[in-house]
C-alpha positions in Angstrom: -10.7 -29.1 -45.6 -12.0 -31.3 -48.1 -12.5 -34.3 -45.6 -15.3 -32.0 -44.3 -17.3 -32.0 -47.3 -17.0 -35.5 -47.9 -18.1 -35.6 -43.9 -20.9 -33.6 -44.7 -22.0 -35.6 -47.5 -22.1 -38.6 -45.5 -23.8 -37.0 -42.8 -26.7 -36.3 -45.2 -27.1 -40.0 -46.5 -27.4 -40.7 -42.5 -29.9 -38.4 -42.6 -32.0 -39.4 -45.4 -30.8 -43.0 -44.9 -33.1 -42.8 -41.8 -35.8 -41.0 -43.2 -36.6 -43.7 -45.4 -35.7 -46.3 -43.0 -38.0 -44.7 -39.8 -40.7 -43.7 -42.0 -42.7 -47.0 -41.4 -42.3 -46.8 -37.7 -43.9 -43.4 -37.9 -47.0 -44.9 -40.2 -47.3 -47.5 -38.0 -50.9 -46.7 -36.4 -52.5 -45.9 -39.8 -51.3 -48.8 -41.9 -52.0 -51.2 -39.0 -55.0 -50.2 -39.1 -55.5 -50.1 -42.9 -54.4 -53.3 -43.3 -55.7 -54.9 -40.4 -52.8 -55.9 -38.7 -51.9 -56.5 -35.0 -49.2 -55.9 -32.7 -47.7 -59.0 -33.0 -48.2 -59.6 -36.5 -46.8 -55.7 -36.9 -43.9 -57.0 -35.0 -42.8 -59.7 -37.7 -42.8 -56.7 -40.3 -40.6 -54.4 -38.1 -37.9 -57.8 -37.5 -38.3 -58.5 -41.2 -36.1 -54.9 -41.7 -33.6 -55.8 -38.3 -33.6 -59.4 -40.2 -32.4 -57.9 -43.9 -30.1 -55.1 -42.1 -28.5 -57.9 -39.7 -27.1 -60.7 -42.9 -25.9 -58.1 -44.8 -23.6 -56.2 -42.6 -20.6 -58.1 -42.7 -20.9 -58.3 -46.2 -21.9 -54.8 -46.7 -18.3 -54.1 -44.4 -16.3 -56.4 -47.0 -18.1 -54.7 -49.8 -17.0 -51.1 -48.7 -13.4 -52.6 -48.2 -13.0 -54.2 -51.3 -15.0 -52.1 -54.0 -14.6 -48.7 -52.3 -17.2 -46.3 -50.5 -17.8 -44.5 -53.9 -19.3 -47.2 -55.5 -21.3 -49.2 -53.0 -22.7 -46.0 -51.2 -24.0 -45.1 -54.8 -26.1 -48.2 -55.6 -27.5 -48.9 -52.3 -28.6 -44.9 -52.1 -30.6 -46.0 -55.5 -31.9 -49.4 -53.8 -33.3 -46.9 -50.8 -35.2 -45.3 -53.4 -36.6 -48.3 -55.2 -37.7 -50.2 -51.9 -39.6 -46.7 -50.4 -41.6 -46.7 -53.5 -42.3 -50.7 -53.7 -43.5 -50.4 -50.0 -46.7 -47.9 -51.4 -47.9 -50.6 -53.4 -48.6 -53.0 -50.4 -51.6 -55.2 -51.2 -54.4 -53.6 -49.0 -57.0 -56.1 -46.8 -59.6 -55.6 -49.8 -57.6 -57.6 -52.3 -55.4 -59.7 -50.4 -55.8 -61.9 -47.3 -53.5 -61.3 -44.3 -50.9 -63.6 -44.8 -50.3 -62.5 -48.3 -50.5 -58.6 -46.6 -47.4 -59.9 -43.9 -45.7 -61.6 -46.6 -45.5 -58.7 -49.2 -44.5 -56.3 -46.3 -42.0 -58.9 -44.6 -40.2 -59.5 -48.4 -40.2 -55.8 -49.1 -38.9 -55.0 -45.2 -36.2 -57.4 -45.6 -34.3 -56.0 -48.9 -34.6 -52.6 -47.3 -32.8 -53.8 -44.5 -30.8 -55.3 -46.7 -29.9 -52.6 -49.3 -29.4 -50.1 -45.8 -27.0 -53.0 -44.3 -23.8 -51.2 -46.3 -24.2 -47.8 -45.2 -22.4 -47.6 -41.3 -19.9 -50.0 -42.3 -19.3 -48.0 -45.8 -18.8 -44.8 -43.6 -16.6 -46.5 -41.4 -14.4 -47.5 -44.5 -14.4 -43.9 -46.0 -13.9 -42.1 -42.1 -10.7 -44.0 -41.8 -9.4 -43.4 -45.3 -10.2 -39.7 -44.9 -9.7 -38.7 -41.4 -6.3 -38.8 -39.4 -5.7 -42.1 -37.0 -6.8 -41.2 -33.6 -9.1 -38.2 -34.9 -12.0 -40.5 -35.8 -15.1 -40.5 -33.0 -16.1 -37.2 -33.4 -16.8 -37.5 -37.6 -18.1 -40.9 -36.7 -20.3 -38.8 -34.1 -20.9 -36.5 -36.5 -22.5 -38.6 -39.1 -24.5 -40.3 -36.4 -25.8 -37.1 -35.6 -27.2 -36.9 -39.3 -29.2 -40.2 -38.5 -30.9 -38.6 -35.5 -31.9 -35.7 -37.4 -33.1 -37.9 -40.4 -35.2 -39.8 -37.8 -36.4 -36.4 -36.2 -37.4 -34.4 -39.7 -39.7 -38.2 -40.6 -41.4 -38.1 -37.1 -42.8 -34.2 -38.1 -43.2 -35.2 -42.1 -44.6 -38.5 -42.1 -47.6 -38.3 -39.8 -48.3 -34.9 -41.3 -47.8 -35.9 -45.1 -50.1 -39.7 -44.0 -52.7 -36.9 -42.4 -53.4 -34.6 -46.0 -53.2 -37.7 -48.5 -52.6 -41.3 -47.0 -49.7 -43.6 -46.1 -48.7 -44.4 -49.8 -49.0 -40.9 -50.9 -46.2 -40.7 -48.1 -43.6 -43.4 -49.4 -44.1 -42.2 -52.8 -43.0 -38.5 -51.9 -39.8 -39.6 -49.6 -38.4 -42.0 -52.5 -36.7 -39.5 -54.3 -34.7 -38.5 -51.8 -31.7 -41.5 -52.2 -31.6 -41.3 -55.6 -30.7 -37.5 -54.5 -27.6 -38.7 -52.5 -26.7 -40.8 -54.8 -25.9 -38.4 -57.3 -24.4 -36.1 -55.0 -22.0 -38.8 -53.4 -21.0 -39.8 -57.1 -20.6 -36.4 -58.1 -18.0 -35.2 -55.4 -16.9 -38.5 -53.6 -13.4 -40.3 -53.7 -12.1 -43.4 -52.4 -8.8 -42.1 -52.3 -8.0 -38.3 -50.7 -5.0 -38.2 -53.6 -7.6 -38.8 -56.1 -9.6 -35.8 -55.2 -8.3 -32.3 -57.3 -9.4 -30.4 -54.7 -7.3 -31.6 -51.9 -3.6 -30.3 -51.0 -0.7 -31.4 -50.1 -1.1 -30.1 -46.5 -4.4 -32.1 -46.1 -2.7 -35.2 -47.7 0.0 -34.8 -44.9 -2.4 -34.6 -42.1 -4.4 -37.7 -43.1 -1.4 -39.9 -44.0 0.5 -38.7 -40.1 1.0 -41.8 -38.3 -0.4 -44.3 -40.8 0.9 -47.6 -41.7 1.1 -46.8 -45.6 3.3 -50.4 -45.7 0.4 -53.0 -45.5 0.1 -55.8 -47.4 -3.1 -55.1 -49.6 -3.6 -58.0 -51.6 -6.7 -60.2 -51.7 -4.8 -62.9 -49.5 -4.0 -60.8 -47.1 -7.2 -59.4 -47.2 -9.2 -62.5 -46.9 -7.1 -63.4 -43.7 -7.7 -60.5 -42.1 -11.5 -60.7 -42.7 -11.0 -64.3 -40.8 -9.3 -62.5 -38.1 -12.1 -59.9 -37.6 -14.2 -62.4 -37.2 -12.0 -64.5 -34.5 -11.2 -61.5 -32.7 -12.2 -61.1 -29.0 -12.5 -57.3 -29.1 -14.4 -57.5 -31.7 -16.5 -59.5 -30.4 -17.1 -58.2 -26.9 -17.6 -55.1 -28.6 -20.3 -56.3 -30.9 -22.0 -57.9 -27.8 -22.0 -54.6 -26.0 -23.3 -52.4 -28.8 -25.8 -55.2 -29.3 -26.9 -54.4 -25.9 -27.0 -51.0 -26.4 -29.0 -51.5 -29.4 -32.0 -53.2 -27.4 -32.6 -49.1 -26.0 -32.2 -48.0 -29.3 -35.0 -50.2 -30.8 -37.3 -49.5 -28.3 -37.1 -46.1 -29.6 -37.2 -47.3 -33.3 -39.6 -49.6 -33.5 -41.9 -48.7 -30.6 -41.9 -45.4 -28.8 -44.5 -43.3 -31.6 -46.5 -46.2 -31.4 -46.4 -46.3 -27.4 -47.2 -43.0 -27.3 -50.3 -42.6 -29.7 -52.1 -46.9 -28.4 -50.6 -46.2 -24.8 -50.3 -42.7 -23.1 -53.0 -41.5 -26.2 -51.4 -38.5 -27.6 -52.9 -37.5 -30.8 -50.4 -38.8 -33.8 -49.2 -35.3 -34.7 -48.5 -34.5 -31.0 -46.7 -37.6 -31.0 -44.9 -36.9 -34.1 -43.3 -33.6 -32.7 -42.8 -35.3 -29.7 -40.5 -38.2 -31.2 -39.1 -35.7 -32.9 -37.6 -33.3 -30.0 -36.3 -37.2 -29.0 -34.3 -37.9 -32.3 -33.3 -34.3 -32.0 -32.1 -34.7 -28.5 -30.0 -37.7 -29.7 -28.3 -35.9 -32.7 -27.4 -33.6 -29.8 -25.7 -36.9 -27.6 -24.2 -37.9 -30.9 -22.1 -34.9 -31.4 -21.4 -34.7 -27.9 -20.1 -38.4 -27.8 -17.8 -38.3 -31.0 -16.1 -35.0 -29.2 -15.8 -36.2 -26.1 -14.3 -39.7 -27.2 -11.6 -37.7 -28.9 -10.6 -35.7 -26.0 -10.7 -38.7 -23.9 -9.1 -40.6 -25.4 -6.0 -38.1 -26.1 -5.9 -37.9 -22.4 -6.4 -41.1 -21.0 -5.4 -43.4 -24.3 -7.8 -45.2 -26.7 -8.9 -48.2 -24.4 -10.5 -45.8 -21.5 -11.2 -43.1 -23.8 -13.4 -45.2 -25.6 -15.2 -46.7 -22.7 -15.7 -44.4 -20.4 -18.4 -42.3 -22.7 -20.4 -45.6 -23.1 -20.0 -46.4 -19.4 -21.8 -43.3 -18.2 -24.1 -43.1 -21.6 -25.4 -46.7 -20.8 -25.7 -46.0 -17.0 -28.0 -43.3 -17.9 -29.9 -45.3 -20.0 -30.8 -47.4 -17.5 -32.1 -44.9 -15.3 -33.8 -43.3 -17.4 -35.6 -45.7 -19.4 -37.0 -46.8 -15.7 -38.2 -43.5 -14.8 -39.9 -43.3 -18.6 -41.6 -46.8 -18.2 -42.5 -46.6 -14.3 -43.7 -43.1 -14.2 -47.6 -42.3 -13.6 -47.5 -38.8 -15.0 -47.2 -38.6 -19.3 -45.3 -35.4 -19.1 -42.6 -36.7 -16.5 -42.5 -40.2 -18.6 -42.0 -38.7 -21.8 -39.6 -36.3 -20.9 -37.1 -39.0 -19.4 -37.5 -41.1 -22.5 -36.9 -37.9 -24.4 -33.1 -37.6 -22.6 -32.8 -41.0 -22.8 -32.1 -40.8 -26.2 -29.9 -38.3 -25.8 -27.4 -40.6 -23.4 -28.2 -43.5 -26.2 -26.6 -41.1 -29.0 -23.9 -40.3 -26.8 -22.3 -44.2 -27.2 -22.5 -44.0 -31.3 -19.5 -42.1 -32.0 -17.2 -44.0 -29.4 -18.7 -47.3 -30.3 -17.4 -46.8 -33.9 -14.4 -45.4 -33.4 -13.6 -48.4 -31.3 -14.7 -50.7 -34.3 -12.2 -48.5 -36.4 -9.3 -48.2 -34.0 -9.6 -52.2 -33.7 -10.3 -53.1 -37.3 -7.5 -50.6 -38.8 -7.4 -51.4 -42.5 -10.8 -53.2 -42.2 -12.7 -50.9 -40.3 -15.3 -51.5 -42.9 -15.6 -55.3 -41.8 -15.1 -54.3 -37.8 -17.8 -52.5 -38.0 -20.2 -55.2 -40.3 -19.7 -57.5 -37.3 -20.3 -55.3 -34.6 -23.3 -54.1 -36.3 -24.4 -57.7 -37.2 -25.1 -58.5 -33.5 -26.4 -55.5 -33.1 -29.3 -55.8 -35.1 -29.6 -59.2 -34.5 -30.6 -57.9 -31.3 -32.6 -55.9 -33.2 -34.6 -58.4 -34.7 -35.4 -60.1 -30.7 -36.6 -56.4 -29.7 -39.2 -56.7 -32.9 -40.6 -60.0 -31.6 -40.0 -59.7 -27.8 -41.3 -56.1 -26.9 -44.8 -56.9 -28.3 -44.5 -60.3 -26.7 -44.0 -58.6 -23.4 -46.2 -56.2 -23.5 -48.7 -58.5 -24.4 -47.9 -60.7 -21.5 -46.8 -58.4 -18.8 -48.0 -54.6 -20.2 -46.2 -52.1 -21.6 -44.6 -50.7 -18.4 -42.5 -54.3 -18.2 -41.9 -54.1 -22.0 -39.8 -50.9 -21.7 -38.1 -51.2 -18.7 -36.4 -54.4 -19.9 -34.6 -52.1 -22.0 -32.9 -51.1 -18.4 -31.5 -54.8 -18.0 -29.9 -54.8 -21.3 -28.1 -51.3 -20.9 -26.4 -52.7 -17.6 -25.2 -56.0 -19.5 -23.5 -53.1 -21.9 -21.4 -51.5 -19.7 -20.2 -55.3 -18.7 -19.3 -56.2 -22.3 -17.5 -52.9 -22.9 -15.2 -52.8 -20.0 -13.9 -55.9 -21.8 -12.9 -54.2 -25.4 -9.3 -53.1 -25.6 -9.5 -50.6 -27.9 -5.9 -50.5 -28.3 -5.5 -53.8 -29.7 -5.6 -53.4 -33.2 -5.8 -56.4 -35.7 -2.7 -57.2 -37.7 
């Protein structure tokens, strides 16, 4: 049951992966108002991360592929480290003027994005060498469940750690924490299941059923079949769909603990426990997705078992991010974003288990692309939520999330999951 562990330890660099990724989100009242910045200026900060993370998927993807989940996962885990602890020496409004302020935040935003880029796409390349073909959504849900919970420990410890000694006292004190997985992933991690001394011949057997051991592995076979990732047409519906699906998510991301402390006024540790039972409530959709892809798609194939947990994921979505914007009462609002969440989660395992079951061999590219677009979208969510909240108020700003969720379930009905690349 090795693959477990190795699951486990991914599951745990999700989790601290977005700990240090959410934790600006989360000091976003108190450094705005350190440093003097606005919403819309605040907003070029948060796309300087989507901007960083966007590039550097694909590559991150080919990286995974060609050098091995080992070794990548292990120096971007130290980069995390590096760029928490660069981000507490931010010039402050005393000593710098506010472009200089947006610069030094937007450069040191971007390489995080950047050096977290690799991780999904890495995971991706270690699930499929480690799991059995078919049996992937629910580890892939599984590790997306770790994210969820990284994001719901950060909304408790950052606000509370910024309340008893600052914002930079903060980043300091989280740092460590990838420079923790790193040894740990190092220390126990393979690229190969055969490699690892602990694993038996009965494991080996169950990964290697129904697996084209045959391929052509070179590097100009490799190269092509990068090219044909990024020509493929389920590939690229499915990367439009998640990128849909990825406007929701950065409404939570970027925005909701700042909604709820500037908007609906909850105090910022009220809102940090509430943001919390939210990423909480998505670990829970997570796990739920990855097992329910599986079963689905041993009973109905992979093309509808893979869609149909998105279709009614996103259709919640939609609902419910209109009852959370539209809603008078705080209590009744919050709540539905709360769930929402939840149905979000639910579409991570299945989305990536599509990106596997199409990209095969390079699962690890698949799911660059997929998550290219993604955070592209990303990067529009940064610089359009503040635009329209600005513009039309807050309540427009997060129901347009409800537009995009319904353009999801359009783009996925469109993926044939089935269709691998060869």
């Amino acid at each position: 049951m090795i693959r477990w562990r190795i699951l486990l330890i991914l599951a745990l660099a999700s989790f601290i992966s977005y700990v240090l990724r959410t934790n600006l989100s989360f000091a976003a009242p108190e450094m705005m108002a350190d440093l003097g910045l606005s919403e819309i200026q605040w907003g070029y900060v948060l796309a300087a991360f989507t901007a960083g993370y966007a590039i550097f998927q694909f590559p991150g993807g080919i990286l995974g592929d060609r050098f091995g989940p080992r070794r990548v996962l292990t120096v971007i885990a130290v980069l995390w480290a590096v760029l928490t602890l660069a981000t507490s020496f931010a010039p402050g409004k005393d000593t710098a003027s506010t472009g200089l302020i947006i610069a030094s935040l937007f450069l040191v935003r971007f390489l995080v994005g950047a050096a977290h880029a690799p991780i999904f796409p890495v995971m991706n390349a270690s699930i499929v060498r480690w799991f059995p073909v078919g049996r992937w959504a629910l580890p892939l849900g599984l590790s997306s469940t770790g994210l969820t919970l990284g994001g719901a420990a950060a909304a408790i410890a950052v606000p509370l750690i910024i309340t008893w000694f600052g914002w930079r006292i903060a980043f300091i004190c989280l740092a460590p924490l990838g420079v923790l997985i790193a040894v740990i992933w190092w220390w126990y991690s393979r690229d190969n299941p055969a490699d690892h001394a602990a694993v038996n011949e009965a494991e080996l057997d169950l990964i290697r059923y129904d697996r084209d051991t045959d391929s052509d592995s070179g590097d100009e076979a490799g190269q092509a079949d990068w090219l044909r990732v990024l020509k493929n047409r389920d590939v690229l519906f499915l990367m439009l769909s998640y990128s849909s699906m990825n406007f929701v998510f950065y409404i939570v991301f970027n925005w909701f603990f700042y909604y709820l402390v500037e908007v609906r006024e909850f105090s910022a540790t009220d809102a940090g426990f509430v943001a919390s039972a939210q990423w909480a409530a998505g670990a829970a959709g997570a796990a739920l997705g990855g097992w329910l892809c599986d079963r689905m798609c041993g009973r109905l194939g992979l093309r509808w078992g893979c869609r149909w947990p998105v279709i009614i994921g996103m259709a919640a979505s939609a609902v419910l991010l209109l009852l959370g914007a539209l809603h008078p009462a705080p209590a009744i609002a919050v709540s539905a974003m709360v769930l929402l969440f939840f149905f979000n989660q639910l579409n991570e395992g299945p989305y990536w288990a599509t990106s596997v079951a199409i990209g095969g061999e390079h699962a690890g590219a698949a799911g660059g692309v997929m998550n290219t677009g993604a955070n592209v979208m990303g990067i529009f969510n940064a610089l359009l939520v503040p635009f329209f909240a600005n513009a039309f108020g807050w309540t427009f700003a997060i129901a347009s999330g409800a537009v995009f969720a319904l353009i999801g379930i359009l783009f996925m009905l469109l993926v044939r999951a089935d269709h691998t690349i060869h």
